[in-house]
Structures are given as C-alpha cells and as structure tokens.
N, C-alpha and C positions, 0 to 999 in steps of 0.2 A: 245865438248861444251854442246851438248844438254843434256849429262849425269849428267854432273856439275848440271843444271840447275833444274832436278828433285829430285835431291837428298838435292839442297838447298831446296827445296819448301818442300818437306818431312820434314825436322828439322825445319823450322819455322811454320808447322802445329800442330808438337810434342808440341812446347813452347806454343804457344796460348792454347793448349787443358790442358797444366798442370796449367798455369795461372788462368783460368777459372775455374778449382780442387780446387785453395788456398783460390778462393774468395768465392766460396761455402762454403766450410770449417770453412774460418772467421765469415763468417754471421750466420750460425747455431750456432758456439761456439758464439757469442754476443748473440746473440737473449736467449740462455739457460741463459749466466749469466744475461741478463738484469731480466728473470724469478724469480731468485733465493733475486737480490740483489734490482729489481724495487719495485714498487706500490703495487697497489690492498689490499688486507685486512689485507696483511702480517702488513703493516707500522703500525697497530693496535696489533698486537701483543707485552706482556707483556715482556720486557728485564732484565734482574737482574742488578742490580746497588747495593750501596755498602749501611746496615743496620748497625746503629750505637747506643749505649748501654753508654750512661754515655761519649760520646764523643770519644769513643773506635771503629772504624769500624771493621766489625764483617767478611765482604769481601773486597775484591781490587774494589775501585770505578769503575765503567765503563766505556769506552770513549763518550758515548753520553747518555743523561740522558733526553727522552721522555715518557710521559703519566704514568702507574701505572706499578710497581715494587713486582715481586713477586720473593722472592728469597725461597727456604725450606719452603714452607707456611708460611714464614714473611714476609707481606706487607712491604715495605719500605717506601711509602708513597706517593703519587702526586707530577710531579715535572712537569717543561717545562707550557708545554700550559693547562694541567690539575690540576695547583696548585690551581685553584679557589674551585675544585671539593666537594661535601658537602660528610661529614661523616656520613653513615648509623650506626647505631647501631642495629645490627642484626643476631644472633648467638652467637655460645659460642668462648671462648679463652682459652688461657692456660698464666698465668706470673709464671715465675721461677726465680730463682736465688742463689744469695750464702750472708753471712750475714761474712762481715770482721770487724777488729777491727781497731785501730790507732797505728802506732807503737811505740812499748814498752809496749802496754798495754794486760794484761792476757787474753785469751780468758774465756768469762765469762762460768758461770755452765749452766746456761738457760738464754735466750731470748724470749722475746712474740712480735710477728710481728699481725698489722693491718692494715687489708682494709678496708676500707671505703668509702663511695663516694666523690669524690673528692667535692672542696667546690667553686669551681667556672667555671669548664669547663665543655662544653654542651656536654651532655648524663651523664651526674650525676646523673639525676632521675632514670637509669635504672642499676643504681650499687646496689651492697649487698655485705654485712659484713660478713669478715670471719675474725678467728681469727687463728693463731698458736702458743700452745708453745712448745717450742723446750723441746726435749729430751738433757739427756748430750750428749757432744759429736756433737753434731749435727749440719751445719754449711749450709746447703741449702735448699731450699725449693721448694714447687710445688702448683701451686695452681689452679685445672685444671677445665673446666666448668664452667666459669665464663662468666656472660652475656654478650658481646661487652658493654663497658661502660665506661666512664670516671673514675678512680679510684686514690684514696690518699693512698698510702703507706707507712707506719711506722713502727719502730723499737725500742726497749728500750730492756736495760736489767740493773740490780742494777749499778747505780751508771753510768751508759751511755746510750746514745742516737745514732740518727742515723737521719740525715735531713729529714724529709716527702718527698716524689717523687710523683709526678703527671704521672701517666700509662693508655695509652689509649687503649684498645681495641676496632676497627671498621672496618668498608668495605667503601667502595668507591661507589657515586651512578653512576650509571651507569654501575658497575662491582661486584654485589650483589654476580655476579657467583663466582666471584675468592676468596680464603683463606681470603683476608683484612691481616687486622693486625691482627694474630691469636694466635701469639708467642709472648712473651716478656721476657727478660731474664732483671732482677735488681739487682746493686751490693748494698748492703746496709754495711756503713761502722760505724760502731759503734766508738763515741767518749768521753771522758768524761766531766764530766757537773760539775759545779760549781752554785752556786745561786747568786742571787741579789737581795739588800736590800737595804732601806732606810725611809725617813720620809718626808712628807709636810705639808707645816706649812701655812696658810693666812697672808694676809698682816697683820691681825689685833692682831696676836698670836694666834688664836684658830689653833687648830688641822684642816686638812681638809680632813673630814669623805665622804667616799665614794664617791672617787673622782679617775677618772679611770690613767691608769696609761702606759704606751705601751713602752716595748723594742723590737726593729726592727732590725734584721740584716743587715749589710750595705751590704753585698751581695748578700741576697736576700730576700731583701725588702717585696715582696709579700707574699711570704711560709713561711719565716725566723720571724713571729708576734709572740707574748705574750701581754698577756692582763690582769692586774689585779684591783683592786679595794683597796683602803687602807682602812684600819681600824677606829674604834673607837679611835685609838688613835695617825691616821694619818699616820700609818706603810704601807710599802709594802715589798713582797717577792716574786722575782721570781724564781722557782726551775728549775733545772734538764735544765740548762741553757749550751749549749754546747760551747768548748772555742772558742775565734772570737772576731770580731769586731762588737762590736752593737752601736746603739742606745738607751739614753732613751728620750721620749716625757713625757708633759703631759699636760690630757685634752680629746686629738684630738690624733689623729696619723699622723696627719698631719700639723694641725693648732695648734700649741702645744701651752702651756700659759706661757711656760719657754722655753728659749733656748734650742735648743735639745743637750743635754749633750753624749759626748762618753764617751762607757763603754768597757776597755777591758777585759775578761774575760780568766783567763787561767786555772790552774788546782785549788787557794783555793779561798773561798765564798768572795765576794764583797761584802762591805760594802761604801756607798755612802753619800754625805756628806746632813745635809739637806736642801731640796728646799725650797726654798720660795716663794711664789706665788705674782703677780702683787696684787695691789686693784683690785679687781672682786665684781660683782652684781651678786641680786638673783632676780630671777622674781616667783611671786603665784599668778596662776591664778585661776580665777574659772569661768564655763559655769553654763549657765541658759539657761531654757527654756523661751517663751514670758511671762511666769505669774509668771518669778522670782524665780522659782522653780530649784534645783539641777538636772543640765543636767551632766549624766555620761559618761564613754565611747568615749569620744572625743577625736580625732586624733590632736594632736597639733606641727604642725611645723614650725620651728624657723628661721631666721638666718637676722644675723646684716647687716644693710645695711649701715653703712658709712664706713670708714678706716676700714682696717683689715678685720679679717676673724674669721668666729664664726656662731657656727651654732646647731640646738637643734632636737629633736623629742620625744614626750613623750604622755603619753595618761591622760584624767582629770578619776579619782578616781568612786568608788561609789556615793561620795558626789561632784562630776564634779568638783574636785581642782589637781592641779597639782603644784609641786614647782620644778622651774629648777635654779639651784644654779651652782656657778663658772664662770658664762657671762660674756665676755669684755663688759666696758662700752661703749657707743653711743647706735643710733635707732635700734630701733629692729622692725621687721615684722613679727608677728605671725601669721598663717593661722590655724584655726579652721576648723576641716570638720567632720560630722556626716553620714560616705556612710548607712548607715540602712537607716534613715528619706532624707536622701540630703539634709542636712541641709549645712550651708556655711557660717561662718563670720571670719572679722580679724581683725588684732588686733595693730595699730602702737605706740610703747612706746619708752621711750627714759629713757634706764639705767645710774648712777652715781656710778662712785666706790664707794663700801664699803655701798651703800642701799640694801635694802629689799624693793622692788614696788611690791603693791596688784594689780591687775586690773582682772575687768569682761568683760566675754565676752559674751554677750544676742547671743545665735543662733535663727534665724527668718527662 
C-alpha cells in the first residue's frame, strides 16, 4: 500500500508541474501577439487602402479604412476620423496618363493637352500652365514637377474634345512627411463635337445684341458651362460642343429669362429655333459727385427685390454712366460703392416692361 501511495503522489506532481508549463507558455504567446496587433504608435501607422482613377480602383480596397493612405507614393486620401484634415500644397507631383478616343472614332494625327489652374478649388493659385502636343502616334503623357496644386485638365484635337478633369496634387497637414498625393494617372477620352446655334429676338422685334447666352450640361453642370454672347444681329454659336444632353438658358445660368430649353447634341450641327424673350427693361444710370459732377469708376450692384429672380453687377464709365439692359420688371435695389474714396449710396427703382429708366445716383 505504501508503495501505491508514492507513486500516486509522483504523477500528480508531474501534472501540476506540466500545467503550470501551458500557462506560461500561453501568457508569453498573448502578451507577444497583444505587441504586434495592440496600441501605442503603431495604430498611427499609414495602411494601404484602395486609389481610384476615373471610378476604376487601382488596388483591392482594404478591410478597414483609418486615418491617411499611402499606397506606391499615391496618397489615397483621408478617411475615417481624418476626413476633416486640411490640404497642404507643398512639393512637387507627377500626373500621367493616356489619351483615348470614342468608339468607332479614328485615332486622331495630334492632340494638344492643357493644364491649367483649376477655376474653382483651393490651391489653384499655386498651379502653372503646361502645354503638350502630341507627336503622331503618340497616345500618353507625363507631366512631372509639378507644384502640389489644384489643376484643370484638357484635351482637344480637330474635330473632338475630351471633358476637363479637375486633378489635385497635395499632402495632408499633419503628415507633410509622407508622399501626399504625388501621383495621378488621367484617362482622357476624346469625343466628337457638333455646334450650336440660334437667334433671340425681344419682345419688341429688335434683335437682342449682346445678350449672354449659357449651354450647361445636364451631367455636369458645374465643368460641363459654355458661355457666349449674340451678335449684332441677335445670332449665337456654340462650337466644339461634345455629344450629350445639354441645356440652354438665357440671361443667367441660372435665373434664365426663357424657359431652359433641352438640347441634344449628337454627331451633326444644331440648329435651334428662335427665342423670344419676355418684355424686359433697361435701366442707365449715372453717378455724380456732390457738385453734380461725373463720378466714374463706380461699383454697381443690382438685384430685384419683388417676385422672381434678377440680378446685375456693372461698373459706371469715364463719364460715371452705366446701362444695364435685359431686367425683369418690378423694384430694383441698386448699391453704389466707391472702395478708393468709401463712398456709399443706393438706389431704389421700380422697372416696367419694355422702358428705358434714366436715374442718378449723387455719391456723398
């Protein structure tokens, strides 16, 4: 019996002392992976996430999507809790890419590609103009040393176009250190253009001479503007119009003084039929100084204050006269401002279709 009894005691010292082996074991292996996959400064570290070209991603998105993205020195952009984060414009970049056509349509002999500063997003002051013409044959481009900057991109070649692209070159503040957005690759796709034409006319039969004129693409409204002005003999002509779904206003690009008429455009020239304009008013003003004298140079801005919508900005002459023609009728509120002197007066009138009102405006 007594032999039994040491020999048990032996094997449940063995167990206890291998048990106390696993749990060692376990805790060193947690404590390494809690190292690898925990805190500290690592959770700041930059992950690759997926850059995207024309709505093309360019990698396989990633399963989690925090702070700034640096994939082959392409910034991807701020996401998660750093989308607030401000755009440094700070160094140089590189934009690339390749220049395609529409199908069915020949690749052309040459194309001239522009940059320029873009016309409304911030860091566009710190853009500059390059130009490329292609060689024949020639079908991509490089455009390398370029300032971090807000940038407008363009494309033409005889007889097609190619949308403008807004391209941004920047860094991230707080991460001045890292690549930013350094790379851009742009597909620009050339397509063909048709024109558009037509006439407006006033209520009263006169021609209506330089009078502006705005086709808008319905897709994209903001890039997709033209802007022209008719003629002496009430004509307008928009060229190098790519096919689509447009717009035309007129007046305003907004506040149009005609129904906005669609235009669709495919591959031959539009021809439109002619507009006819509501009764509209003209207003001429003229500034004076206190002794009656021609006050020039004056800041004049406009807009109607009852129904509707109408609105002006113009400046008075050598001789302080200005004439704003084409106004919906009802009150009008014009503000005179002279920032040289800080001069200040205004002006309330009340237009009728189809007059011409003179009025002065004395700056004090």
């Amino acid at each position: 019996m007594r032999r039994s009894r040491r020999e048990g005691s032996a094997g449940i010292g063995w167990l206890l002392a291998l048990v106390l082996v696993i749990i060692v074991v376990g805790a060193a292996t947690w404590k390494g992976l809690a190292g690898v996959e925990g805190g500290g400064d690592q959770d700041l570290a930059p992950r690759a996430t997926a850059e995207t070209v024309d709505g093309a991603p360019l990698l396989e998105p990633a399963e989690e999507a925090e702070g700034p993205r640096v994939v082959s020195g392409v910034e991807a952009g701020p996401a998660g809790a750093y989308a607030s984060m401000d755009r440094v414009f700070e160094g140089t970049g590189t934009i690339f890419g390749e220049v395609q056509v529409e199908a069915g349509v020949p690749y052309p002999e040459a194309w001239t590609l522009t940059l320029e500063p873009s016309r409304v997003a911030k860091g566009k002051e710190k853009a500059v103009t390059r130009t490329i013409q292609s060689e024949p044959g020639q079908r991509d481009f490089q455009l390398r040393d370029l300032p971090m900057a807000s940038y407008r991109l363009s494309v033409a070649a005889e007889g097609l176009v190619a949308r403008p692209q807004e391209v941004a070159l920047f860094k991230l503040a707080g991460y001045e250190h890292m690549p930013g957005v350094n790379v851009v690759h742009v597909t620009s796709r050339l397509v063909r253009v048709a024109s558009v034409e037509g006439r407006i006319r006033q209520a009263s039969g006169d021609m209506a001479v330089d009078f502006p004129v705005y086709l808008i693409d319905r897709k994209s409204p903001n890039e997709g503007r033209m802007e022209v002005m008719t003629d002496s003999a009430g004509g307008f002509k928009f060229s190098d119009v790519s096919s689509g779904n447009w717009i035309l206003r007129t007046g305003h690009p907004v506040h149009s003084a005609t129904s906005p008429q669609p235009v669709l455009v495919q591959l031959a020239p539009v021809a439109l039929d002619e507009i006819l304009l509501p009764p509209l008013a003209t207003l001429e003003v003229e500034t004076t100084d206190a002794y009656g004298r021609p006050f020039p140079d004056v800041e004049l801005v406009g807009y109607l204050r009852g129904s509707g919508n109408g609105s002006f900005r113009a400046k008075t002459d050598a001789y302080g006269r200005a004439t704003m023609r084409y106004l919906a009728p009802g009150p009008w509120r014009v503000n005179a401002t002279d920032k040289l002197e800080g001069l200040r007066c205004k002006l309330d009138v009340a237009l009728l279709a189809g007059e011409t009102k003179m009025s002065a405006m004395n700056m004090r």
